[in-house]
N, CA, C and O of each residue as an XYZ file, in Angstrom:
564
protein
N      -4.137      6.000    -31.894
C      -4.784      6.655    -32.995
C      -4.495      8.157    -32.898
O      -4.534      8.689    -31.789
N      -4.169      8.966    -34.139
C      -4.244      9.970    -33.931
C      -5.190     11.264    -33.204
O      -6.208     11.220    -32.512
N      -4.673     11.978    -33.511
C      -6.237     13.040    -32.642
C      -7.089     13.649    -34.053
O      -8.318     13.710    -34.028
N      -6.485     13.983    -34.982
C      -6.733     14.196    -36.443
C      -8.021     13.024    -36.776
O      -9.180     13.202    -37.150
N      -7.298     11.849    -36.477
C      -8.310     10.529    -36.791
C      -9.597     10.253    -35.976
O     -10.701      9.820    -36.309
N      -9.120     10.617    -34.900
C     -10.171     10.380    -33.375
C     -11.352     11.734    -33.982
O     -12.571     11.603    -33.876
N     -10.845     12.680    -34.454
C     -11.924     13.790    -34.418
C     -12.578     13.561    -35.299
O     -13.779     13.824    -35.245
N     -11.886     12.867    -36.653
C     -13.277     12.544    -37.960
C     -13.747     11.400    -37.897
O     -14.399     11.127    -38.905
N     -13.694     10.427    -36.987
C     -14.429      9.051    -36.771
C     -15.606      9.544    -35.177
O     -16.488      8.853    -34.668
N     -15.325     10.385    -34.940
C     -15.955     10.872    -33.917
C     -17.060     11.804    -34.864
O     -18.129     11.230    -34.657
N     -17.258     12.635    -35.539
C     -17.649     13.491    -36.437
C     -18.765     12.475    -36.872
O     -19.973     12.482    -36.633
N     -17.887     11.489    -37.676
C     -18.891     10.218    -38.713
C     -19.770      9.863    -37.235
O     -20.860     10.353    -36.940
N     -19.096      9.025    -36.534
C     -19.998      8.513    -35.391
C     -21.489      9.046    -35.092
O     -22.510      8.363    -35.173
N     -21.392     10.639    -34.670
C     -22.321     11.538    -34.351
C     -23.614     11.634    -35.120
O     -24.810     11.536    -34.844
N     -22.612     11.958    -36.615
C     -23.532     12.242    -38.199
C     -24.862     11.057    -38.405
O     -26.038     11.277    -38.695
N     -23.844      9.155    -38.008
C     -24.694      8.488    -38.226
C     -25.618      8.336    -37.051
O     -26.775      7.989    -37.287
N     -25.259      8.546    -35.871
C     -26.252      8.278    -34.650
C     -27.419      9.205    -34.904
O     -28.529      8.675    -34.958
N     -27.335     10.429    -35.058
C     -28.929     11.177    -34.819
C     -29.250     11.420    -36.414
O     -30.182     12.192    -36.640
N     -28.473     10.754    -37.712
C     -29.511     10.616    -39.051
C     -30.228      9.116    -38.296
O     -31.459      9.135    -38.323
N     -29.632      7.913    -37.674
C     -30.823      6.707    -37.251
C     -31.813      6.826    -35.893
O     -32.869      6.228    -35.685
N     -31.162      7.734    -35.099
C     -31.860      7.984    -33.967
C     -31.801      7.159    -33.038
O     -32.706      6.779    -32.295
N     -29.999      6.674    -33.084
C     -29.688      5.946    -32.424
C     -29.771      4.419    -32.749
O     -29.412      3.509    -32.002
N     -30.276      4.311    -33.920
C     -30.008      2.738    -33.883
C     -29.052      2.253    -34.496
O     -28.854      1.049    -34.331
N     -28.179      2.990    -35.366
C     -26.975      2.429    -35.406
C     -25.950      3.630    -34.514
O     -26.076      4.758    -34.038
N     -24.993      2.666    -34.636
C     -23.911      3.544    -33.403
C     -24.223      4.168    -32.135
O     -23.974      5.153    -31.440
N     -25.104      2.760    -32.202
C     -25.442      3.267    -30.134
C     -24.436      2.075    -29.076
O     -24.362      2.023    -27.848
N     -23.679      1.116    -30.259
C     -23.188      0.128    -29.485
C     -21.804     -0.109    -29.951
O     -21.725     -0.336    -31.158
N     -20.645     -0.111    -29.258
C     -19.234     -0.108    -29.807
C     -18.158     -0.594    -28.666
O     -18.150     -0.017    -27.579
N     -17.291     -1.625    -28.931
C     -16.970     -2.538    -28.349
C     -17.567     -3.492    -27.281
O     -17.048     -3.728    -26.190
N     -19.126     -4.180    -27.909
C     -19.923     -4.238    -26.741
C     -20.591     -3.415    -25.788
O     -21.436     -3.928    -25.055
N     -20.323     -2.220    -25.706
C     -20.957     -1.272    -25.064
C     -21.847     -0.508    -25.793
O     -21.954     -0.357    -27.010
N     -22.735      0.145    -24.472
C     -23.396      1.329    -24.959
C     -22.554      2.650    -25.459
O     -21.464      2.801    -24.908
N     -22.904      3.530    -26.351
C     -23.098      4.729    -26.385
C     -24.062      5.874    -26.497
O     -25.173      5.853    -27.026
N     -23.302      7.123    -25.766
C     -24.394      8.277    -25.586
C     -23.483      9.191    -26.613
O     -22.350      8.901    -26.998
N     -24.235     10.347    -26.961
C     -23.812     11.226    -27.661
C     -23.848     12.512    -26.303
O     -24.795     12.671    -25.533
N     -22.890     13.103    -26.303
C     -22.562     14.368    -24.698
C     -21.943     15.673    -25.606
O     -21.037     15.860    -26.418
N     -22.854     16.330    -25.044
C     -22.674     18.136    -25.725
C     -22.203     18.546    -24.654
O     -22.528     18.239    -23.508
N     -21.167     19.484    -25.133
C     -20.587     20.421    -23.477
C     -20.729     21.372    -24.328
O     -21.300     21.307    -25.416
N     -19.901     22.810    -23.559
C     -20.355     23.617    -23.800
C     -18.427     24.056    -24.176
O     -17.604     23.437    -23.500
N     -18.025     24.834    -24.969
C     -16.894     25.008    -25.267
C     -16.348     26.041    -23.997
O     -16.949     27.103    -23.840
N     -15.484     25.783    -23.326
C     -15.129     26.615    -22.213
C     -14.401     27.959    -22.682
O     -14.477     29.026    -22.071
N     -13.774     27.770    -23.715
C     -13.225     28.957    -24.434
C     -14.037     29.569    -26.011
O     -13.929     30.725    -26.420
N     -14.536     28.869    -26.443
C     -15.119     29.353    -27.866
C     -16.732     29.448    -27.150
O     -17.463     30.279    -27.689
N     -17.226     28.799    -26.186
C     -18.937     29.073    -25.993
C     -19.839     28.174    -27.026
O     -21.046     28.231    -27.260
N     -18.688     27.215    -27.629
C     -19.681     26.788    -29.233
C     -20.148     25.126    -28.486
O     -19.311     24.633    -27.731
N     -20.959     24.645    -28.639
C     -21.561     23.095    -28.568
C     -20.482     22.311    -29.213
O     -19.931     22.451    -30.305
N     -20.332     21.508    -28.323
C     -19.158     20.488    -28.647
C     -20.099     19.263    -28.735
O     -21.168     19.256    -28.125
N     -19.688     18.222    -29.504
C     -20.693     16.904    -29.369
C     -20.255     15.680    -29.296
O     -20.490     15.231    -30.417
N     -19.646     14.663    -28.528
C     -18.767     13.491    -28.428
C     -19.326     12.408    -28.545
O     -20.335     12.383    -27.839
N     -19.115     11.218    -29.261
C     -19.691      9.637    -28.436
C     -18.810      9.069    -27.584
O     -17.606      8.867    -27.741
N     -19.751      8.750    -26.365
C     -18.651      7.761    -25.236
C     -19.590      6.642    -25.233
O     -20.727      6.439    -25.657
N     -18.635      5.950    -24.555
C     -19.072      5.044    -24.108
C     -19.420      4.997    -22.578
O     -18.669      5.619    -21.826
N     -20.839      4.095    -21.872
C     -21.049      4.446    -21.050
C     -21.442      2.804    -20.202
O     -21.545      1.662    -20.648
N     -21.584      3.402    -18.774
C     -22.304      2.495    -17.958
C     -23.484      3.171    -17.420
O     -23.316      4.390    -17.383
N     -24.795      2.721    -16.925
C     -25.446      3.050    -16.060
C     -25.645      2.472    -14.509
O     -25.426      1.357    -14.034
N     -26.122      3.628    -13.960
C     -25.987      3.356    -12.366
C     -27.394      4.057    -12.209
O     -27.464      5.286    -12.191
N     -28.657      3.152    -12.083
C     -30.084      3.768    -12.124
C     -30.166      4.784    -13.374
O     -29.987      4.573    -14.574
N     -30.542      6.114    -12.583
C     -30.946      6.945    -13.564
C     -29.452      8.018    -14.452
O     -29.644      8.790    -15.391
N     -28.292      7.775    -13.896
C     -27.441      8.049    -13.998
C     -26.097      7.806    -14.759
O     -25.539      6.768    -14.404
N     -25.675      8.274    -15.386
C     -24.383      7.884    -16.708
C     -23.481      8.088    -16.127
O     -23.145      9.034    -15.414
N     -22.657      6.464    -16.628
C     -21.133      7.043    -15.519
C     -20.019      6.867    -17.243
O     -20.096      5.928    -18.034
N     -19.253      7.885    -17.338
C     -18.161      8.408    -18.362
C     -16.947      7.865    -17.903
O     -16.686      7.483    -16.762
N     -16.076      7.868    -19.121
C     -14.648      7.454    -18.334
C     -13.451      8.604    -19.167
O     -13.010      8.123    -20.210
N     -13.103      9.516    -18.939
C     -12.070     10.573    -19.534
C     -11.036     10.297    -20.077
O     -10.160     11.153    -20.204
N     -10.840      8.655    -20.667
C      -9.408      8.224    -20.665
C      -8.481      9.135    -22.018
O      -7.315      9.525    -21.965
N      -9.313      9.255    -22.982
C      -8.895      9.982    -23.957
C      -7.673      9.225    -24.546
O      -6.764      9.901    -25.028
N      -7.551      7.328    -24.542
C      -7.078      6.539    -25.194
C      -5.701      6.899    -24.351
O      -4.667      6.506    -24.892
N      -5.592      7.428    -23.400
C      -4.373      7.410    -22.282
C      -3.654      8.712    -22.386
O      -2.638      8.845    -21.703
N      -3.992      9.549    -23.041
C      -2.994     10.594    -23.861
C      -2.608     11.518    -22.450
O      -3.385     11.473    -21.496
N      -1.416     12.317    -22.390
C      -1.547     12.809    -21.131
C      -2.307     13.934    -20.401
O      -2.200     14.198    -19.203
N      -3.175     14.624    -21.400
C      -4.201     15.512    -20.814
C      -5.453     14.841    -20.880
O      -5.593     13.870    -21.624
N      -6.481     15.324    -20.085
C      -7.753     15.058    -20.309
C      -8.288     15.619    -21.798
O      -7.753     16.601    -22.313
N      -9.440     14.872    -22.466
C     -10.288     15.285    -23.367
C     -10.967     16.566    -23.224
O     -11.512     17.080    -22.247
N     -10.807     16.968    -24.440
C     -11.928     18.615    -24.418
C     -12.869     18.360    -23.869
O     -12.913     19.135    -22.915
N     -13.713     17.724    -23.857
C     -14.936     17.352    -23.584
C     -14.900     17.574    -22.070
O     -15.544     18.459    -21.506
N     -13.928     16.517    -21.334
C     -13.911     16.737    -19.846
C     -13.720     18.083    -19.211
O     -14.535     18.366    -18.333
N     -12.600     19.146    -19.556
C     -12.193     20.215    -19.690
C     -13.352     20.712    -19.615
O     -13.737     20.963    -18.473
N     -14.351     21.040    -20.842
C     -15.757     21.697    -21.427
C     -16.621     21.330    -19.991
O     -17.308     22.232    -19.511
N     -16.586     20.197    -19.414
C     -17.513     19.798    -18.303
C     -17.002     20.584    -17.035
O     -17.705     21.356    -16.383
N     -16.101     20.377    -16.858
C     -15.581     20.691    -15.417
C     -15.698     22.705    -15.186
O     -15.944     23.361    -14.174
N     -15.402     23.136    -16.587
C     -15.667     24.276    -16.865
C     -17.452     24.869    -16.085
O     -17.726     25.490    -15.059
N     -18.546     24.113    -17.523
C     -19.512     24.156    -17.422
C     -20.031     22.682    -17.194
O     -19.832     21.819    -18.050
N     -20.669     22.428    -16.072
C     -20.961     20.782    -15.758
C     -22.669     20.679    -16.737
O     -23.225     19.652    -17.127
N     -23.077     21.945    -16.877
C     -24.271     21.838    -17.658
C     -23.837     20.643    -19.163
O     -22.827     20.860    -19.832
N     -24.504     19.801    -19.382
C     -24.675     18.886    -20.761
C     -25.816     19.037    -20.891
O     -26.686     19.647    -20.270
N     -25.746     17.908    -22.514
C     -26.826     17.392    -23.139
C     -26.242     15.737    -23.346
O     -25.092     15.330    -23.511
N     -27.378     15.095    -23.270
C     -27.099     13.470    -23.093
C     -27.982     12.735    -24.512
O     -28.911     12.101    -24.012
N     -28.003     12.672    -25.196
C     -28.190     11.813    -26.158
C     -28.108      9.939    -26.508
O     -27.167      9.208    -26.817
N     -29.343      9.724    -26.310
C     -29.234      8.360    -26.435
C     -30.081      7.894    -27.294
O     -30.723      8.660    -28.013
N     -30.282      5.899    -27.383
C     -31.509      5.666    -28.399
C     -32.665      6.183    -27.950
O     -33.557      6.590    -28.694
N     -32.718      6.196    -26.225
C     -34.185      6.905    -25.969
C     -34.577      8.326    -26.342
O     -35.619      8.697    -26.883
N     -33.572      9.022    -25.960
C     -33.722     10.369    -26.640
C     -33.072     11.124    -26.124
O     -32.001     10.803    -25.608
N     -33.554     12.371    -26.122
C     -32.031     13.908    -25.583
C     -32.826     14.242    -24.348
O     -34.050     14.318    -24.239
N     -31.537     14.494    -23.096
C     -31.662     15.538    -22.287
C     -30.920     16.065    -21.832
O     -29.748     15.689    -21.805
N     -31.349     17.117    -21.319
C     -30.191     18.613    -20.555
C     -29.977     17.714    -19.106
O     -30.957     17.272    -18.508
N     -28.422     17.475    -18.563
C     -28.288     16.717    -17.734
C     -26.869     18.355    -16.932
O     -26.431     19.462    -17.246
N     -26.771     17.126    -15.622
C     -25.415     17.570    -14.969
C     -23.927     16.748    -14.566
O     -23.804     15.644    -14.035
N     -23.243     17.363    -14.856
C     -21.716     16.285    -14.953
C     -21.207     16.421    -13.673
O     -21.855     17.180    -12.952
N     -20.319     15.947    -13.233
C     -19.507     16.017    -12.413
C     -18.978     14.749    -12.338
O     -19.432     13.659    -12.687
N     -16.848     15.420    -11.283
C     -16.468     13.644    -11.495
C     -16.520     13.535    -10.616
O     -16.638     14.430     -9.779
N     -16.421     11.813    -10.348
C     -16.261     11.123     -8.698
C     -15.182     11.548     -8.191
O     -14.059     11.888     -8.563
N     -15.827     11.444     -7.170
C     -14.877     11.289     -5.899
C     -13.845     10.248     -5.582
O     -14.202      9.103     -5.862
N     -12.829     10.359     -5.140
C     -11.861      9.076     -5.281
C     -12.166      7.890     -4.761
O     -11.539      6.860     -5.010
N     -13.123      7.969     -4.029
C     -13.819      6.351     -3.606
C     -15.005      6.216     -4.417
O     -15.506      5.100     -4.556
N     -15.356      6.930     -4.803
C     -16.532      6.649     -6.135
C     -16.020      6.233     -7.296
O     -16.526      5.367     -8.010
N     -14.753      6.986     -7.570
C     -13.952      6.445     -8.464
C     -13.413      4.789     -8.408
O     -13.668      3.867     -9.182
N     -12.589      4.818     -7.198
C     -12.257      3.613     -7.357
C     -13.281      2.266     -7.901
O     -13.101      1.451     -8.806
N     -14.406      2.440     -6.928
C     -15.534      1.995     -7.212
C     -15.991      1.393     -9.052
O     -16.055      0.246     -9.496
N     -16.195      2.533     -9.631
C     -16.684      2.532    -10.774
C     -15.549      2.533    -12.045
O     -16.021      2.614    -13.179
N     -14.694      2.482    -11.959
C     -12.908      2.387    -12.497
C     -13.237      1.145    -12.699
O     -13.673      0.888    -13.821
N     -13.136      0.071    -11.740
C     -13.363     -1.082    -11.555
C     -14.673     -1.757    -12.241
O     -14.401     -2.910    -12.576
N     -15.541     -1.521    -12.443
C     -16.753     -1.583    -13.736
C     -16.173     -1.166    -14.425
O     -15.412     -2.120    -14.590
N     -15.660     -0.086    -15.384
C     -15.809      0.564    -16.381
C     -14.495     -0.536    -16.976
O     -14.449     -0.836    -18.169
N     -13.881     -0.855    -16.371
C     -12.372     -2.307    -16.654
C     -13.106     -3.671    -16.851
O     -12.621     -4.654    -17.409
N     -13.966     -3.605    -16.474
C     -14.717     -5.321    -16.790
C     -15.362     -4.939    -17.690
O     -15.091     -5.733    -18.591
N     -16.227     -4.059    -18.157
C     -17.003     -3.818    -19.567
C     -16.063     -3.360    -20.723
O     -16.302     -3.566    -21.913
N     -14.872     -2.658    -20.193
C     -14.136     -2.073    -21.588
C     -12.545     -2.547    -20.940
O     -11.963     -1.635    -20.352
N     -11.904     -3.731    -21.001
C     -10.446     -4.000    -20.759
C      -9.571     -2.762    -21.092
O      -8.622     -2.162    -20.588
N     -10.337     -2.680    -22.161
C      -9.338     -1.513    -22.893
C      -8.555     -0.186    -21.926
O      -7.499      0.415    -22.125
N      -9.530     -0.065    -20.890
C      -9.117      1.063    -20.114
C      -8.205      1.191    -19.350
O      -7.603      2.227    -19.066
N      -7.956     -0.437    -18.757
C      -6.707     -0.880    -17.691
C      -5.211     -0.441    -18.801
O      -4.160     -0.004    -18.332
N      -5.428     -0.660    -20.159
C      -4.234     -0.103    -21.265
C      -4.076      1.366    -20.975
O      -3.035      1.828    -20.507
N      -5.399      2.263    -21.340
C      -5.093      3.573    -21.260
C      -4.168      4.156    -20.147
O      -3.173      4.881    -20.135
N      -5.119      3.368    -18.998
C      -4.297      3.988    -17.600
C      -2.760      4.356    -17.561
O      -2.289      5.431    -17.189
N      -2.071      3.244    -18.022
C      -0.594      2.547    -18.242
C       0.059      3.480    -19.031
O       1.276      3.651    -18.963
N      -0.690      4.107    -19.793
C      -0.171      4.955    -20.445
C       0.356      6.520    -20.412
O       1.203      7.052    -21.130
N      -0.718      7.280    -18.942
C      -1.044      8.468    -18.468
C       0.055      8.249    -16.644
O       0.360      7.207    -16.064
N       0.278      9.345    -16.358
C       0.366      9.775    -15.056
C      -1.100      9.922    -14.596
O      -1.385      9.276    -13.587
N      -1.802     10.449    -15.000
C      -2.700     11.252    -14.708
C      -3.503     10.064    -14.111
O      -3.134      8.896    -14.227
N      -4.615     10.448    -13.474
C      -5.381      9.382    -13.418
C      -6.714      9.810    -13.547
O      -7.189     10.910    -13.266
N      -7.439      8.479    -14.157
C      -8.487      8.982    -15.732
C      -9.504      9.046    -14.860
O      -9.844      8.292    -13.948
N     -10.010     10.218    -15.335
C     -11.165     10.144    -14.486
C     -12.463      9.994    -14.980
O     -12.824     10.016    -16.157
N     -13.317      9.797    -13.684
C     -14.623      9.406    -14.116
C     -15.743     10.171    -13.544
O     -15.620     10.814    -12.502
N     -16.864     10.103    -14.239
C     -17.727     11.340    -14.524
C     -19.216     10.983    -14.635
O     -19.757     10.653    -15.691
N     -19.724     11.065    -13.645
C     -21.202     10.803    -13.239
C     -22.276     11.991    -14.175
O     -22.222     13.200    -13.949
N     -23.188     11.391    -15.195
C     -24.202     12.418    -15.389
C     -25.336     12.134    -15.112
O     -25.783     11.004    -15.309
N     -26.203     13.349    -14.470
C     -26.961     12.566    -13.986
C     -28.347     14.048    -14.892
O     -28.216     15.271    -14.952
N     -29.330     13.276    -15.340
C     -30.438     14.150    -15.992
C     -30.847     15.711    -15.392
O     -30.754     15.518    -14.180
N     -31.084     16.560    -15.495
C     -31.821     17.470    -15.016
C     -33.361     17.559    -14.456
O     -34.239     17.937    -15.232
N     -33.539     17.365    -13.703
C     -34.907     17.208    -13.387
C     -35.498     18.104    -14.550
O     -34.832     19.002    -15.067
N     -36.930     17.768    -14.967
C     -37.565     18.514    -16.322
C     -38.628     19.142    -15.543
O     -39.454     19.866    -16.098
């Protein structure tokens, strides 16, 4: 898919999740989704994405594949920059912290994120890079 296309189905995605408050477009290919604000590493402006996610307790695990392309997603970029987010779900919003795994955390959770979304074992195939993955975990309030 294009990136042109990816950015206005991403746009719609967003628009319809917080006009229902999450009850539609909280679920896409069988999975959950969260809505994730970073912070623009170069413009400073709120960026706002839907991923798709797994949980691990209290914690969101991300996957950066960015449909295999050979850089990482703005979004990841925006994190690694500033790991400060915002996490958006059907339950509701919070100010969280990002960071990615570690390569045995990775391997680990690579391996989930391939049994809930096949799709990802494609992306891989596609990149040198290798996609990484990205633990958020809430901000204490």
């Amino acid at each position: 898919m294009r990136v042109g296309l990816v950015k206005r189905l991403s746009s719609l995605h967003r628009v319809v999740f917080r006009i229902t408050g999450g009850r539609v477009g909280r679920r896409l290919v069988d999975n959950d989704i969260l809505l994730l604000t970073t912070t623009g590493r170069s413009s400073g402006r709120k960026h706002t994405v839907p991923l798709l996610y797994l949980r691990d307790g209290d914690r969101y695990v991300l996957i950066a594949s960015y449909g295999g392309r050979p850089e990482p997603p703005d979004w990841y970029k925006n994190l690694v920059a500033d790991p400060a987010v915002i996490i958006e779900t059907s339950e509701g919003k919070w100010t969280a912290i990002a960071r990615t795994a570690a390569p045995e955390e990775r391997d680990h959770w690579w391996q989930q994120a391939v049994a809930a979304y096949p799709g990802y074992a494609e992306y891989q195939t596609r990149t040198d890079r290798i996609i990484p993955v990205v633990f958020v975990e809430r901000h204490p309030s």
